[in-house]
C-alpha angles and dihedrals in degrees: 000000000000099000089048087064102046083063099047079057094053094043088053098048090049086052094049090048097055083042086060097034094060094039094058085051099052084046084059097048097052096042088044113086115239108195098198090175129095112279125254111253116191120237116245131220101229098178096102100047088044092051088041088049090043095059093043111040124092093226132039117280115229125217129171121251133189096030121146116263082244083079100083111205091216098167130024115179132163131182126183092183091064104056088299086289115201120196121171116178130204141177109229114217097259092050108253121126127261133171141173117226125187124181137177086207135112100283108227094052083045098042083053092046102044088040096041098235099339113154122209113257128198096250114101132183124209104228122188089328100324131086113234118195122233111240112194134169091059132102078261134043103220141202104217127200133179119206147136102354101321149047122252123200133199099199138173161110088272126103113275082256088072100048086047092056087043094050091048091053100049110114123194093199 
């Protein structure tokens, strides 16, 4: 009889630990903040580093002008050691994802890399005077165009309708 009690003993304080144990985690749920929400990405001033690419590329970088302050420039690089590589990222204003990509490097390898494994396809769109060609299969669905010594490409989670507008808006001057 005596041993029969010890583990009824044993059997109830497990059962009030783990009592314990998930009320103070529930405690620290509720008292921890959860931001469900998109986070906030700071909006970059990409003026030097144009002007900076502008004077160093071999080619002429491109940059949007006229869009709406809704399109949030969110990332700017350049780097002369890697083919003279522009990327310039921006938030659309419904949240998806463009950038413009330039390279001085050979098209296929930089069309792969700025669209993360798209492939060319045989559809084209003729945007403000130039025919971009449509580029599918990737992380990114992608607008391409070859000109001037390099390849420039509108890349990017949005509908084809907002690579489109970015790729309108892009300037050289």
């Amino acid at each position: 009889m005596a041993g029969t009690n010890g583990k009824q003993k044993t059997a109830r304080d497990m059962v009030l630990s783990l009592g314990v144990i998930v009320l103070v985690g529930l405690v620290m749920w509720l008292f921890i903040p959860h931001d469900e929400g998109e986070p906030d990405l700071k909006r970059v001033d990409y003026r030097v580093e144009l002007l900076t690419a502008r004077r160093a590329a071999s080619y002429p970088i491109a940059a949007p002008e006229g869009l709406s302050r809704d399109w949030k420039p969110t990332s700017v690089r350049f780097r002369g050691d890697e083919f003279d590589a522009w990327h310039l990222g921006f938030r659309a204003p419904d949240g998806e994802y463009v950038a413009v990509e330039q390279s001085a490097q050979k098209p296929s390898t930089f069309i792969e890399e700025a669209s993360q494994g798209g492939q060319r396809t045989d559809a084209t769109q003729e945007i403000a005077g130039r025919t971009w060609t449509r580029c599918e299969g990737g992380r990114y669905d992608a607008l391409v165009l070859e000109e001037k010594g390099a390849t420039t490409v509108v890349a990017g989670t949005g509908s084809y309708e907002q690579l489109a507008t970015m790729a309108a808006a892009l300037r050289t001057d």
